[in-house]
N, C-alpha and C positions, 0 to 999 in steps of 0.2 A: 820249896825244895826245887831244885833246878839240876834237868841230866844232862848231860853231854854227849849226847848218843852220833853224833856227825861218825865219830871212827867205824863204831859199829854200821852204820849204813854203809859206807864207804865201803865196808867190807864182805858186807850182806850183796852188795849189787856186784861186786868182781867174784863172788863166789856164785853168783845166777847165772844159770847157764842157759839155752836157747831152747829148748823142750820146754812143752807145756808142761810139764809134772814140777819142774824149778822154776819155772815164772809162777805158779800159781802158789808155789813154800814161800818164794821170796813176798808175794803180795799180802799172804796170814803174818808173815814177821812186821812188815809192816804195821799193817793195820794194828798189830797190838802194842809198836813203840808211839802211832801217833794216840792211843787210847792214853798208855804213859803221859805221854808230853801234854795233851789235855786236862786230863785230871791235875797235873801240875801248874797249867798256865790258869787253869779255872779257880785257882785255893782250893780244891778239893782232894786233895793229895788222900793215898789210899790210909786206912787208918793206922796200920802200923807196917814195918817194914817187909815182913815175912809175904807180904801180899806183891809185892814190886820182886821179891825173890822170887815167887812162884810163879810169876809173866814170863821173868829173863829165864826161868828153866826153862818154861814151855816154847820158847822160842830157839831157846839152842837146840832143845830137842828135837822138833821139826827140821834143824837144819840138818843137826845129826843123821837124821832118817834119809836125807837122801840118795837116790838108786847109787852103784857105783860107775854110770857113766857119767854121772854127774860129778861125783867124786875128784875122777881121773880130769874134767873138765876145771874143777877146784884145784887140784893141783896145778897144771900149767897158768891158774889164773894167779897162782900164788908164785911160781917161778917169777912169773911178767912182770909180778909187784917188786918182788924183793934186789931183780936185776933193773928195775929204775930206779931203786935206792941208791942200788951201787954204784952207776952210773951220775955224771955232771947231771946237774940241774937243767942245766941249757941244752944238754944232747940225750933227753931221753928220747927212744925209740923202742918201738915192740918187736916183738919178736914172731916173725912170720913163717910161718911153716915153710919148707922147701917142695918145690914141686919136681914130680920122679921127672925121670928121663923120656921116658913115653911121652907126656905132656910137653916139657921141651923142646920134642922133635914133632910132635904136631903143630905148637906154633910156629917154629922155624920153617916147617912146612908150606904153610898158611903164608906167609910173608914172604916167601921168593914165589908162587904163584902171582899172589899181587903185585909185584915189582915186574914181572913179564908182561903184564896187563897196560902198563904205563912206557911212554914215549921214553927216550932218551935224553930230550930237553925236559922234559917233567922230572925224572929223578936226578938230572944233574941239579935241578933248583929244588928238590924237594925241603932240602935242608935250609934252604934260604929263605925259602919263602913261608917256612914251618911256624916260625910265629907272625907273618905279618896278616892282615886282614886282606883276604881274597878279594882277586880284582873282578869287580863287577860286569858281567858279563854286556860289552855294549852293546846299545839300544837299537835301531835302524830306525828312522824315521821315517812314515812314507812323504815319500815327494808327489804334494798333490798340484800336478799343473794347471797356473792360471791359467783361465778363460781368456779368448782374446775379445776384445770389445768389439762390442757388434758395431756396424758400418750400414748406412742408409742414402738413398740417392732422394736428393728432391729436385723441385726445380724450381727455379729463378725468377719471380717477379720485380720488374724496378717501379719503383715508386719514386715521386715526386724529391723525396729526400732520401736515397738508401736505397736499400731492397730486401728482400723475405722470402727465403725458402716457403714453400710450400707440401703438403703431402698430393696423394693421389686424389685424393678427397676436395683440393682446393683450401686445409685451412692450414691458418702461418703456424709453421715449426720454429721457426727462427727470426727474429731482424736482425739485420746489415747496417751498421751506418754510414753515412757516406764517407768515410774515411776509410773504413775497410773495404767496400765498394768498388772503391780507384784503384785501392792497393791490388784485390786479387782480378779487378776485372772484370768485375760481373757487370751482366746485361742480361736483359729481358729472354727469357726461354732457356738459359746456360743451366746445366746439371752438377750439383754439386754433392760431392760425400762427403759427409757428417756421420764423427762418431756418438752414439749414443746416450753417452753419458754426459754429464755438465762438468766444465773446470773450471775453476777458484774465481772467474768473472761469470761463472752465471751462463757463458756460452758454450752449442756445442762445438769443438775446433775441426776445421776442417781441413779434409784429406785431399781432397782433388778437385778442382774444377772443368769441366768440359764446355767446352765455347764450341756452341749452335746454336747464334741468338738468332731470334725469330719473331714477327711485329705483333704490335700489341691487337687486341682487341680496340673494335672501331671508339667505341664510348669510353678506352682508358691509354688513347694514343698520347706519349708526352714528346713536347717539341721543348726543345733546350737551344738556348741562345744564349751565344758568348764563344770567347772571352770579350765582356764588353769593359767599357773604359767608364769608371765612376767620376762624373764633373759635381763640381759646386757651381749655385747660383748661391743667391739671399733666403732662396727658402730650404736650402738645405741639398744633402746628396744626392746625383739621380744620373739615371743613363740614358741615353737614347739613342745609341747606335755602338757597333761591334770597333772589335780592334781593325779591325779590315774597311771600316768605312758603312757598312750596311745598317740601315735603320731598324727598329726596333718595328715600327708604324710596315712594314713590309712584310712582317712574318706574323707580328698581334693584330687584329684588326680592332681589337678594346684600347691600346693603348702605344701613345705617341712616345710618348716619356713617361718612365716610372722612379716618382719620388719614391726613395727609402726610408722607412721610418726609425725612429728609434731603436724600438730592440732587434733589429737585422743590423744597422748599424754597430750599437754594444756586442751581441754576440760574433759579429766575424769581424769587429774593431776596422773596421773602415775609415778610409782615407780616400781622398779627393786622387787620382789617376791611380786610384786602383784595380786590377780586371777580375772581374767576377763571372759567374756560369749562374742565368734565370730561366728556368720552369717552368709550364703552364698542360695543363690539358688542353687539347683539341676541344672538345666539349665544353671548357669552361676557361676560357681566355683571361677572364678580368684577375681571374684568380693564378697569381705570378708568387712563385718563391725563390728566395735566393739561396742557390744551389750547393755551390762552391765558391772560395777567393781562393785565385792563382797566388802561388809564392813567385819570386821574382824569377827562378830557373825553371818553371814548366812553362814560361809563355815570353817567348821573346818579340817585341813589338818591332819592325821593320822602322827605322828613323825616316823620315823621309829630310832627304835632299837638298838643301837649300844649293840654288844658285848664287854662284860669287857674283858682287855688282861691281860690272867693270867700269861702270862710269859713274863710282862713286866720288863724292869731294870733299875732297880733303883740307879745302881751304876756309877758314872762316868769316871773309865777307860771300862766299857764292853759299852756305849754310843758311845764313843769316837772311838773303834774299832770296831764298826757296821756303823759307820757312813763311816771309811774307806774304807770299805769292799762295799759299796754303791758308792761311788765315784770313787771303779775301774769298777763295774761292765761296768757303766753308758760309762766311756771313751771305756771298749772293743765292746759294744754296739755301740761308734758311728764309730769306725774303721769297723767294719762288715755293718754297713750300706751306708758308702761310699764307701767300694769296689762291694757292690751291686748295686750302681747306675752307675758305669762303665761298670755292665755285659748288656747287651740285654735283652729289659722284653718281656717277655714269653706272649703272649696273651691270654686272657680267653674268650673271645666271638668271636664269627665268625661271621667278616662282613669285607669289603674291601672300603677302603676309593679313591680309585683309582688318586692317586698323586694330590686330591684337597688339596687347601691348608686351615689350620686351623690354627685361632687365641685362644688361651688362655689367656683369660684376667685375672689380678690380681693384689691384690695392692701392694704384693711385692714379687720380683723377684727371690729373695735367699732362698723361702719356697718351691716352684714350678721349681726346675732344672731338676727332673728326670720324668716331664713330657713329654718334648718332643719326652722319648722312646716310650710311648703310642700310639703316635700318628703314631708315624715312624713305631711300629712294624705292624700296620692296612695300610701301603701304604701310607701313608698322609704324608703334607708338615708342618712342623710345627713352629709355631711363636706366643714368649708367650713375651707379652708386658704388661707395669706395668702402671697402670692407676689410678692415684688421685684427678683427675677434668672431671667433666662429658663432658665439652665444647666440647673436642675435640675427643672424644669415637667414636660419629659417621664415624666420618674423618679415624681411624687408622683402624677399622675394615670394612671400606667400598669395599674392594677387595677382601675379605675374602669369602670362598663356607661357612664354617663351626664355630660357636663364641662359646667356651664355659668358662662358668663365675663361677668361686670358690665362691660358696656364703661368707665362710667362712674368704675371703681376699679380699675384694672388697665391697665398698659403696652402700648401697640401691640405691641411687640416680641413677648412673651409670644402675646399672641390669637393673632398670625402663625404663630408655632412649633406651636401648637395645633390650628391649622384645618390648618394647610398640611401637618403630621407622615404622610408616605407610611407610615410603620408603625403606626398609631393602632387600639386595638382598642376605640374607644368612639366613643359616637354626641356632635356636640357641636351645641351652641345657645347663642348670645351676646343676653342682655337688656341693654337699653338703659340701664335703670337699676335699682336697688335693690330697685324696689318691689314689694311680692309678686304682684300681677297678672303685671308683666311678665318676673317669673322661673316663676310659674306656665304662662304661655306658652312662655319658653323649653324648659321641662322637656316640654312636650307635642310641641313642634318637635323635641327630640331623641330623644324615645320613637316616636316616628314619620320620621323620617330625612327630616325637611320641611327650607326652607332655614334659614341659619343665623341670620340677622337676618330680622326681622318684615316682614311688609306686609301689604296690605289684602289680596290674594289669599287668603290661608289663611281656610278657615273652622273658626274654634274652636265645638266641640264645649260652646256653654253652659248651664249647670243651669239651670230653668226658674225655680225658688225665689229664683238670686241673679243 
């Protein structure tokens, strides 16, 4: 069996009114149609029908019984019902009590206070802005000011290549290469600010320099020579004296001329009448670097002069017979100088080589024959051997008291192995060139353990006769 009790609740809940005494009838009504509906959905339906009468009495009768405020509360819920009957579907509405006039003029009250309370521009937009979403009250952010970067003074050491702030302390805060160097002008003792921090190359950038240079300490004095003029020989690049003329042998006392070797060549790509700036300490002479190469607009070199020949000729038989008159001189010249090299040379300095023996090394043998008088007119044993591979230099001159080395015919590489050899059991001296003077000096440089290339310091011991 199956009820249809939906009307009846429908009509049970708009007759329940809001008092405890009707919420607690309408909940007994309940409870006894869901007893109904169960015993029905279970097949346990009551046994005959008088027993289903006697529920729905008891349930009307409970409603019947209700107080009559509850009543009067049933009626208006029964008006509500039957005026949204009579009412569209689509426009039903309840029916709301009217509120007295007293309460009217209390709200009305209430709402022009509040309206005194608000701006002029607030109620003119009140209605405008009544549905949109309120504007968010903006934010202030604080402004928190950068720090300015700290700032620090060092001071300026130059070095051999560059140079390097320093702290108080003595140790390096910074290197300078020599490019930056020239740029801002540093030298030895200048005060420089640097800011603190490092920029995107690693350095810190600097603010100011102050030039009060001031001299070095005695054991890190640097003398700089240049701009000097780079020549070629056959054994490669080398300098030996400035753009002005002055010799190299005048300011070095280690060194006459300085071959260059390869990688100072590749690194500042060198070329033959190039000018360059070379380095050395005070304290340690032998020891030369190459500094800087001028570009061609920091060093203008003075041309020198030629004189016009005003008694040149221009005609070609007086060419022709000056040219001959050149080609005898030239043949009587070399007849007088080979029967010179069979006389005995005369010595010009006073010293005694006491039958040690001396090697003269060179690269070749046919420039260097009337050396061996030099040696022999001083008492000495002489043996001049021609050397083109460093390999075996050691080996030839190993028995040797005395090495001297014609810079002029003989390989950098060689001299190097020579002078530099930590096991060397001979005394050695490098002449400049060929000429017997200045082998005769060298011999005396190395019988006497003086330096190894010439300079004005030394005083030779000369015979009064020559």
């Amino acid at each position: 069996m199956t009820i249809d009790y939906r009307k009846d609740i429908i009509d049970l809940m708009q007759a329940t009114g809001s008092d405890p005494q009707s919420l607690k009838q309408s909940m007994i009504a309940l409870k006894i149609i869901s007893k109904i509906y169960n015993q029905a959905v279970l097949g346990n339906p009551p046994e005959n029908k008088n027993e289903v009468v006697k529920i729905a009495e008891k349930a009307d009768q409970a409603v019947k019984n209700e107080p009559e405020i509850k009543t009067e509360n049933k009626l208006e819920n029964k008006t509500e019902i039957e005026t949204k009957k009579e009412n569209d579907e689509n426009t039903v509405e309840k029916i709301k009590p009217k509120k007295t006039k007293e309460e009217l003029e209390k709200e009305k009250a209430k709402k022009e206070e509040a309206a005194k309370a608000l701006s002029p521009t607030v109620l003119k937009n009140k209605n405008k802005y009544a549905t949109i979403t309120p504007i968010p009250k903006p934010v202030v952010k604080k402004i928190i000011p950068v720090a300015k970067p700290k700032e620090k003074q060092y001071e300026i050491r130059r070095k051999l290549l560059g140079a390097e702030a320093v702290d108080e302390n003595g140790h390096s805060v910074q290197y300078f290469n020599e490019h930056l160097t020239r740029i801002e002008k540093l030298e030895n003792g200048d005060t420089v600010t640097l800011l603190d921090h490092l920029n995107d190359s690693g350095n810190r950038p600097i603010i100011k320099v102050e030039h009060h240079a001031k001299s070095f300490a005695p054991d890190e004095e640097i003398i700089e020579f240049g701009p000097a003029v780079v020549h070629r020989d056959s054994f490669g690049l080398y300098i030996k004296q400035d753009s002005n003329g002055k010799k190299l042998s005048q300011v070095n006392p280690e060194k006459a001329i300085l071959y260059l070797d390869m990688n100072t060549v590749s690194h500042f790509n060198l070329h033959e009448n190039d000018l360059i700036s070379i380095v050395w300490r005070v304290s340690d002479p032998s020891f030369i670097r190459v500094r800087w190469r001028y570009a061609e607009a920091e060093v203008t070199i003075p041309e020198k002069k030629e004189k016009p020949d005003k008694n040149k000729e221009t005609e070609k038989h007086k060419t022709k017979g000056r040219h001959k008159s050149l080609l005898h001189q030239l043949e009587k010249k070399e007849k007088q100088s080979s029967e010179k090299q069979n006389e005995d040379y005369a010595s010009r300095i006073d010293f005694d080589l006491d039958k040690k023996r001396v090697t003269v090394v060179v690269g070749d043998k046919s420039l260097t024959s009337n050396l061996a008088k030099v040696i022999e007119a001083h008492n000495g044993v002489a043996r001049i051997i021609e050397m083109k591979q460093a390999s075996n230099v050691l080996r030839a001159c190993k028995e040797s008291n005395y090495v001297i080395l014609i810079q002029s015919y003989i390989k950098h590489s060689i001299s190097q192995i020579l002078i530099n050899s930590p096991h060397k059991s001979y005394s050695i001296a490098m002449a400049t060139t060929a000429g017997q003077l200045a082998v005769e000096k060298a011999l005396y440089r190395a019988r006497y353990k003086l330096n190894v290339t010439d300079n004005d310091q030394i005083q030779y011991p000369f015979l009064v006769n020559n």
